[in-house]
DOTI-186134 format. One line per field, with one value per residue (C-alpha): residue number from 1; residue in one letter; x, y, z. Coordinates in Angstrom, 3 decimals. Layout:
REM residues N
seq = [NUM:...]
type = [A:...]
u = [X:...]
v = [Y:...]
w = [Z:...]
***
This chain:
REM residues 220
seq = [1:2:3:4:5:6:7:8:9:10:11:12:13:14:15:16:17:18:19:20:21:22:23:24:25:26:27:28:29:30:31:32:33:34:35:36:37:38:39:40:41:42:43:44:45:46:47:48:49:50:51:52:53:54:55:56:57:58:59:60:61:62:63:64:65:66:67:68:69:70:71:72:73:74:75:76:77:78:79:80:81:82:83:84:85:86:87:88:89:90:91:92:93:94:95:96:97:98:99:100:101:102:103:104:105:106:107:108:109:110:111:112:113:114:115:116:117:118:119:120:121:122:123:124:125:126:127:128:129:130:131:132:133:134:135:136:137:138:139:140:141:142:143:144:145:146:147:148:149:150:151:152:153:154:155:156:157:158:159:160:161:162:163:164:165:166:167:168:169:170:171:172:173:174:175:176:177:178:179:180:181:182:183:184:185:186:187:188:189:190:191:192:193:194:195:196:197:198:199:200:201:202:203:204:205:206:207:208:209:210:211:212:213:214:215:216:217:218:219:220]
type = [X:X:X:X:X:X:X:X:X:X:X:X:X:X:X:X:X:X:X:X:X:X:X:X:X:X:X:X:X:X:X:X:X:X:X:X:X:X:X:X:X:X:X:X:X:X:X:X:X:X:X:X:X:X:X:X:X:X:X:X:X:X:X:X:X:X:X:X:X:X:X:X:X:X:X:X:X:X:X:X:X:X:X:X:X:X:X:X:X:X:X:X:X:X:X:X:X:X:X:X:X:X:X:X:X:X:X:X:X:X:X:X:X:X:X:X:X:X:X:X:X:X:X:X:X:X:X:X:X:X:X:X:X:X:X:X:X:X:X:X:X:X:X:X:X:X:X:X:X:X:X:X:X:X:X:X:X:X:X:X:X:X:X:X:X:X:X:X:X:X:X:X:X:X:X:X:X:X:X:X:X:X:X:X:X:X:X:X:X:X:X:X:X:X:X:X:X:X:X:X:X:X:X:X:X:X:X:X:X:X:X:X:X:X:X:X:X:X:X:X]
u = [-30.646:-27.471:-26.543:-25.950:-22.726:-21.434:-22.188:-19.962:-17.154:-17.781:-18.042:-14.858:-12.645:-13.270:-11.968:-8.911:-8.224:-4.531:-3.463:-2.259:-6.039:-7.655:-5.030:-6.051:-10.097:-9.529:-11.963:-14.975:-14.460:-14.487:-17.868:-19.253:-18.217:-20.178:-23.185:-23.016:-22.652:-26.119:-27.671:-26.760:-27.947:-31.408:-30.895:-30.256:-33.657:-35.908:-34.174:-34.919:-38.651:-38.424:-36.405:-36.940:-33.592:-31.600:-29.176:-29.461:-27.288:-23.780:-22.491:-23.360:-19.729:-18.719:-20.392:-18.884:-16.239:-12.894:-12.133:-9.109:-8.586:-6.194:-4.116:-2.015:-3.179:-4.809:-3.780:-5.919:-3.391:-5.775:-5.737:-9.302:-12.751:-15.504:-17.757:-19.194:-20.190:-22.445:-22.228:-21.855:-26.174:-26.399:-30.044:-30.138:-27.598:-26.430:-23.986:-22.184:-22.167:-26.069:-27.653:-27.769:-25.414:-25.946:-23.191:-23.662:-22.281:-23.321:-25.495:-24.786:-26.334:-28.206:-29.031:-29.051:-28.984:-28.823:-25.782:-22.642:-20.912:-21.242:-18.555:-18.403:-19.983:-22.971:-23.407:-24.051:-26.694:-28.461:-28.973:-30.124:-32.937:-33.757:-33.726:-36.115:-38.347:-37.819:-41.634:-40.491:-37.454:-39.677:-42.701:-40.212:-38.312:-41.644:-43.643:-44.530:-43.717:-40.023:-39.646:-40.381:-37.568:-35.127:-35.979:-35.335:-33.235:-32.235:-30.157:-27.470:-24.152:-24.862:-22.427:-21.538:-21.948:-24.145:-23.911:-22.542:-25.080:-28.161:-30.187:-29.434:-32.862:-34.172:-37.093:-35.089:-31.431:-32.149:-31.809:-29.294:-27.015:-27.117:-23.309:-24.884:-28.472:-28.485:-30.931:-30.023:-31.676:-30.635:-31.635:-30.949:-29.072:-32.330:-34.460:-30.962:-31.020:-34.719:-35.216:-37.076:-34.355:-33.210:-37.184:-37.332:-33.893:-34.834:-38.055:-36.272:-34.101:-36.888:-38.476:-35.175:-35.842:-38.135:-34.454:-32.383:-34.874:-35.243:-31.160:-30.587:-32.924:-30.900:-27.689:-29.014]
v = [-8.706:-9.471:-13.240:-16.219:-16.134:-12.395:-13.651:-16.703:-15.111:-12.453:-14.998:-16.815:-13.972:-13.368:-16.868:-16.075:-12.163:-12.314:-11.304:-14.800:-16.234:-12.847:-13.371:-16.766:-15.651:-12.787:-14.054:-14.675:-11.009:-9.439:-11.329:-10.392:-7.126:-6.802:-8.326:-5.592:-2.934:-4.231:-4.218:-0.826:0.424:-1.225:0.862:4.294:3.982:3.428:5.323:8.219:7.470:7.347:10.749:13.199:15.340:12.488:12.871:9.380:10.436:9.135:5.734:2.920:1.664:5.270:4.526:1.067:1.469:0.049:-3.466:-2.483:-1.427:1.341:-0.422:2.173:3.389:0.015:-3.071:-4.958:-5.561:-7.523:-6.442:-6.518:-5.775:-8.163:-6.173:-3.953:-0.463:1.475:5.127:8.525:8.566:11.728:13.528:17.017:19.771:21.410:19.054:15.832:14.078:14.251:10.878:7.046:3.971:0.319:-2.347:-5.628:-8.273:-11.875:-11.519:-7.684:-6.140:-2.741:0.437:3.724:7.447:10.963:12.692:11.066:12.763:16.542:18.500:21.376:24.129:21.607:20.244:23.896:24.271:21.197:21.800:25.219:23.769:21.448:24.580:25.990:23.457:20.328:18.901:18.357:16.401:14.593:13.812:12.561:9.954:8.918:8.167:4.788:3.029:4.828:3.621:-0.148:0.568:2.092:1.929:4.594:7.266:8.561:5.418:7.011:7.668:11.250:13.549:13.029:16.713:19.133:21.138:24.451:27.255:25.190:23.764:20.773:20.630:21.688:19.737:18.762:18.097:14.213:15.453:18.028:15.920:13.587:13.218:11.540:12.115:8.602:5.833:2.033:-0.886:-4.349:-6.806:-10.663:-12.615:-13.552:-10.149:-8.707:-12.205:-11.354:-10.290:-7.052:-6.944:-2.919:-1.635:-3.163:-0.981:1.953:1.657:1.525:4.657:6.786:6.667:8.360:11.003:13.164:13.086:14.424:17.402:18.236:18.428:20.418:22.621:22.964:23.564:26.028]
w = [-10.595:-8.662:-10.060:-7.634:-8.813:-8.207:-4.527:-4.873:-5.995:-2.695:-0.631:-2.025:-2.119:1.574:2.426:0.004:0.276:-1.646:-4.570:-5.747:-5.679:-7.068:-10.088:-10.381:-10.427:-12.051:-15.213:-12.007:-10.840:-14.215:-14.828:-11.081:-11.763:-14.961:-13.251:-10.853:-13.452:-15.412:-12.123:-11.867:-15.234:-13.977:-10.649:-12.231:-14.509:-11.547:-8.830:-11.607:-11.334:-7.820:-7.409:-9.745:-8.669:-9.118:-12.419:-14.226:-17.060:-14.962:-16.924:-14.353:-14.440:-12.882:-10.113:-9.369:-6.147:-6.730:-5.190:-4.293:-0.687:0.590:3.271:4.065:7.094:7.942:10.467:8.295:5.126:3.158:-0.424:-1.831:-0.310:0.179:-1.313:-4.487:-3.886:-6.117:-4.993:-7.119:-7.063:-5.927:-4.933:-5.683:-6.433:-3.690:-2.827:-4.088:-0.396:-0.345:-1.867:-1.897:-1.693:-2.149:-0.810:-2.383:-0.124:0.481:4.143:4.316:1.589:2.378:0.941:2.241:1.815:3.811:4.595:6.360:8.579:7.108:7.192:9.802:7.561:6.294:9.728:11.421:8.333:8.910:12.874:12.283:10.061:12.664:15.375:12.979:11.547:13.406:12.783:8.857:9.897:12.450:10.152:7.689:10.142:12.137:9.177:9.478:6.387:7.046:10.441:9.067:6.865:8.513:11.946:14.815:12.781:16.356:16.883:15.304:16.972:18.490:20.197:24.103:24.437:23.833:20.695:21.171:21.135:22.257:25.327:26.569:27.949:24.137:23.056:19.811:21.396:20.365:16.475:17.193:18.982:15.494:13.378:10.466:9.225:7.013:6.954:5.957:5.237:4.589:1.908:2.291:-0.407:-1.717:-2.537:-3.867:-6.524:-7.459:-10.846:-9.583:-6.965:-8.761:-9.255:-5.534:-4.124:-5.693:-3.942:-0.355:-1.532:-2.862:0.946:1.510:-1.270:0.819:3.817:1.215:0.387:3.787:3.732:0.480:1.490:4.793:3.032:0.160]
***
């Protein structure tokens, strides 16, 4: 479970986003950031159970994101994120951009997997499985259970036009039209500090697993 007080030192470091004060707290982050990695451990075991493609072998720390942010190319010059991403969980083979991500962040932590944003090449793949057997996208986003978790997967941002090569009055242009093909759900502070709180994430990304088959399969 994520520890009251991996969530403290998030919230903290948002109010003081320098390097002076991270210094100064570096011992708090070290500790959050072990927290996060046993959580992860926890993660990998059941998201196994619940996703049979998924590779469970990776070393949890491998999959912890770096605090540090790239600032770059940014207006927003503050040096650390407010956050701890777990990514790297990939579903399948085909690809490594097809799988899951959880964000722990104090009020915005969520979980989700799909495909974001596919490059050109993947993205022509995907909407030609969709031309072609758009009822098993369809059964897989309206299933209930996945519409209480994710809600309406056609929410997405979509394209302004329509893609090239198909009707605009096409009786699947609302999936075509789609950039991302990712679903997301949020957890409060409290179900992430729950002692179940991995078993009960990689129970919200295995409702994902049967997205990211429908994908690979698109891309094979």
């Amino acid at each position: 479970m994520i520890k009251s007080a991996t969530l403290d030192f998030l919230k903290d470091l948002a109010k003081n986003n320098n390097r002076e004060w991270f210094q100064d707290n570096k011992p708090r982050y070290e500790e959050a950031k072990e927290n996060v990695i046993a959580f992860t451990g926890e993660l990998l075991k059941e998201l196994k159970k619940a996703d049979p493609s998924f590779n469970a072998d990776i070393e949890p720390k491998k999959c912890i994101m770096r605090i540090y942010r790239d600032i770059r190319f940014s207006l927003n010059k503050t040096p650390y994120k407010n956050n701890f991403g777990i990514s790297k969980l990939l579903s399948g083979t085909k690809t490594d951009e097809i799988g899951y991500y959880v964000q722990i962040q104090p009020g915005n932590s969520f979980a989700g997997g799909g495909y974001w944003m596919p490059q050109a090449e993947h993205l022509k793949a995907i909407r030609q499985e969709i031309d072609y057997n758009a009822s098993g996208l369809r059964e897989i986003i309206d299933e209930p259970h996945f519409v209480k978790l994710f809600g309406d997967f056609r929410s997405q941002e979509q394209l302004k036009s329509i893609p090239r090569g198909y009707d605009a009055n096409g009786e699947n242009i609302d999936l075509l039209k789609l950039k991302s093909f990712a679903a997301i759900h949020q957890f409060t502070d409290e179900e992430i500090m729950k002692p179940n709180s991995p078993k009960l994430v990689a129970g919200v990304l295995g409702s994902i697993y049967p997205l990211t088959v429908f994908l690979n399969n698109a891309i094979a």
